[in-house]
N, C-alpha and C positions, 0 to 999 in steps of 0.2 A: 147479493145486494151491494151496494158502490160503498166500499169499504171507509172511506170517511166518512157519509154519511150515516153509518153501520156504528160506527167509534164513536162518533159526535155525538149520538143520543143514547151510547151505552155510559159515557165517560163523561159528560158534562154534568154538572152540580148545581143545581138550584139558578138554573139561567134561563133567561124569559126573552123570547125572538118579539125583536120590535121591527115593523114595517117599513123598509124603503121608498117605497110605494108614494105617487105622488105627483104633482105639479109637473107639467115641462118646463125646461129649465134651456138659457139660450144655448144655442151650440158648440159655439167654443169659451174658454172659460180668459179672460182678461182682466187681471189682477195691475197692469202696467200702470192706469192712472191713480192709483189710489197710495203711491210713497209705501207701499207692505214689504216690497222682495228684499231678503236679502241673500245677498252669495255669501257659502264658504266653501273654501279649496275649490271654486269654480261650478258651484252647485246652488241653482237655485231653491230658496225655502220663500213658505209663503204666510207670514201673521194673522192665522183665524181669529184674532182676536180673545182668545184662551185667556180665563183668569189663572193658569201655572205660566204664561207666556211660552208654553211650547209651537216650537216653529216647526212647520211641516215641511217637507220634500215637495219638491210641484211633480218629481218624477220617480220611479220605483229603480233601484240601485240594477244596471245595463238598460234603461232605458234612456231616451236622447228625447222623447215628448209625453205626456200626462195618459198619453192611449197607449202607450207601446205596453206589454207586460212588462218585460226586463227580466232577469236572471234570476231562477229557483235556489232556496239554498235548503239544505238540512237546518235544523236548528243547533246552532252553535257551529256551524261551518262555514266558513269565508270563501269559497268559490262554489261556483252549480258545476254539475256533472250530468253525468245521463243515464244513471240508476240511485237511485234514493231507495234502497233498502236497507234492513238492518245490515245483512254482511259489510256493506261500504261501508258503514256511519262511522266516522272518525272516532266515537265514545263508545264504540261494543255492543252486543247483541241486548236484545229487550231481557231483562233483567239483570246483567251484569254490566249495567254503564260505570266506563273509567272516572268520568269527570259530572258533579253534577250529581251526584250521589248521594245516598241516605249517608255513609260516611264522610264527606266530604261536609256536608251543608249546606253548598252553595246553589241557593237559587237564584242567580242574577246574572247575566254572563259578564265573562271578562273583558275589557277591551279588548282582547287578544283575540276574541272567539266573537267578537261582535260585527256580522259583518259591515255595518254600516260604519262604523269605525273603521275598518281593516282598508277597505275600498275606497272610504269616501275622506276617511281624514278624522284628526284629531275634530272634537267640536260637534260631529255627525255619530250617532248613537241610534240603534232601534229602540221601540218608542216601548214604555213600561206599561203595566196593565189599565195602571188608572190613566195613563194618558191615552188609552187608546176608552177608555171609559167615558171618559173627555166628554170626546168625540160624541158621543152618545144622548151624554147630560146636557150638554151646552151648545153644539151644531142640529143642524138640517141636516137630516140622512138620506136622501132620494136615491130610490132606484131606475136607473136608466137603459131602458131595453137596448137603444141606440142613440148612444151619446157621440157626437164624430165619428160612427160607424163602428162604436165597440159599447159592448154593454158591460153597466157597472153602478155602482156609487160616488151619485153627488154627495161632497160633505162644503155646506155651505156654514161658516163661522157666524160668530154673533155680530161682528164688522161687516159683515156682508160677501166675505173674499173667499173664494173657494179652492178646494181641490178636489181632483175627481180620481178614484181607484179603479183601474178596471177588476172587472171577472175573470179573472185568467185560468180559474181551476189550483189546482194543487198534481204533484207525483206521487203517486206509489210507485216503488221499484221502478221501472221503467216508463209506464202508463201516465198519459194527462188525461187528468179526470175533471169532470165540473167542466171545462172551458165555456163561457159565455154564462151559465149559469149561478156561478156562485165565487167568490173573493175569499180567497185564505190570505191572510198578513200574517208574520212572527212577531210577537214580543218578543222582548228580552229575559224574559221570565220563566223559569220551569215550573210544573205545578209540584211541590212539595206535597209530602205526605208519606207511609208508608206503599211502596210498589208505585207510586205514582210519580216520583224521579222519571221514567221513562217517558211520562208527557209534558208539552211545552206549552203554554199559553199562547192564545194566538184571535188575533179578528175573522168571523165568518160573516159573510154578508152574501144575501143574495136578494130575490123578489120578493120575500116574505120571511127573512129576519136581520137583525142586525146585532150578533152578539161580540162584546168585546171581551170576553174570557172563555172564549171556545180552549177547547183542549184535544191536541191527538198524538201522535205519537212523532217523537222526538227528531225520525230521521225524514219523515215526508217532507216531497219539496214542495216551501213557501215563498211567496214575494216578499222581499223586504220593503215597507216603506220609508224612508229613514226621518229623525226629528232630532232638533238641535232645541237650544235654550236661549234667547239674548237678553240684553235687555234696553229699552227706548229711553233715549235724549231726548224730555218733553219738550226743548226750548226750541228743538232743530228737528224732530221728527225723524231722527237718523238714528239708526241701528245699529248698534256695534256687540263685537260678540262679546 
């Protein structure tokens, strides 16, 4: 059986698949009239309208447009490669992680290990559990068979402005798994606990759920989305970091 699938319902905790499922939605997504974008370090984010004021990525970190997937990473590692098994994983084999550890304590990653930070710049961060909760609480979740000719998730804001995730799958070791089926995203969050250091929180979405604290194992490769912070000049409608 398809091994994150196999993990996901061995190792998730008290999480409830909400449906994508839904309305068509028009086909390319045009956020341009509405005063939302802002760049930082050359990267557009787009204002759902979020009561934390978190900004989203319009694009997944090596992607150039909102359909592309863009670049897998381990969790906690700042470049993709082309085997995500435990042997590569920059933090050690499943049970003796270097970093991120029941010693250690640290469940949150470091700038240094964050790759949306690493790649995209001071300001650009992967997005925390509850921000990706958010999403959940407060947006439009659609799933889209074929959106621009890629299937995924629409996340429409409570402003109306959206962003779209595609399905890209996920890696084990070598292997793309899920493609077109199902969306893995990284938090920036491990899940704590005893023995459970080895897993990372993370977004699963497909055609029939939409969980934002899925958990699997620390070295599989994920999309990163990335999310920034600002905050609005009601007088000017302009945004500054």
């Amino acid at each position: 059986m398809n091994k994150l699938i196999t993990l996901l319902m061995a190792s998730a905790i008290a999480l409830t698949a909400t449906s994508c499922g839904g309305d068509s939605e028009p086909e390319i997504i045009d956020n341009s009239t509405t005063n939302v974008n802002v760049t930082i370090n050359g990267h557009k984010f787009v204002d759902l309208g979020l009561p934390s004021g978190t900004l989203w990525a319009e694009t997944n970190i090596g992607a150039s447009t909102p359909y592309e997937d863009g670049d897998y990473f381990a969790w906690g590692e700042t470049k993709s490669k082309t085997d995500y098994s435990e042997y590569t994983y920059k933090y050690g084999l499943y049970l003796n992680r270097t970093k991120y550890n029941l010693k250690d304590g640290k469940t949150t990653l470091d700038a240094a290990d964050d790759a949306a930070t690493t790649n995209w710049g001071t300001g650009c961060r992967m997005p925390s559990v509850e921000g990706l909760q958010e999403l959940k609480d407060k947006c439009s979740c659609i799933w889209q068979p074929e959106y621009n000719g890629v299937s995924g998730c629409l996340i429409t804001g409570p402003n109306g402005n959206c962003i779209f995730l595609p399905a890209a799958g996920a890696y084990c070791d070598k292997e793309l798994l899920d493609k077109g089926s199902y969306g893995y995203y990284w938090s920036r969050a491990v899940y704590p606990g005893p023995d459970t250091y080895n897993l990372a929180n993370h977004l699963l979405f497909g055609n029939d759920r939409f969980i934002p604290s899925a958990v699997l194992h620390r070295e599989c490769g994920f999309l990163v989305r990335p999310v920034a912070t600002t905050t609005v000049t009601t007088s000017s409608k302009n945004y500054t970091k």
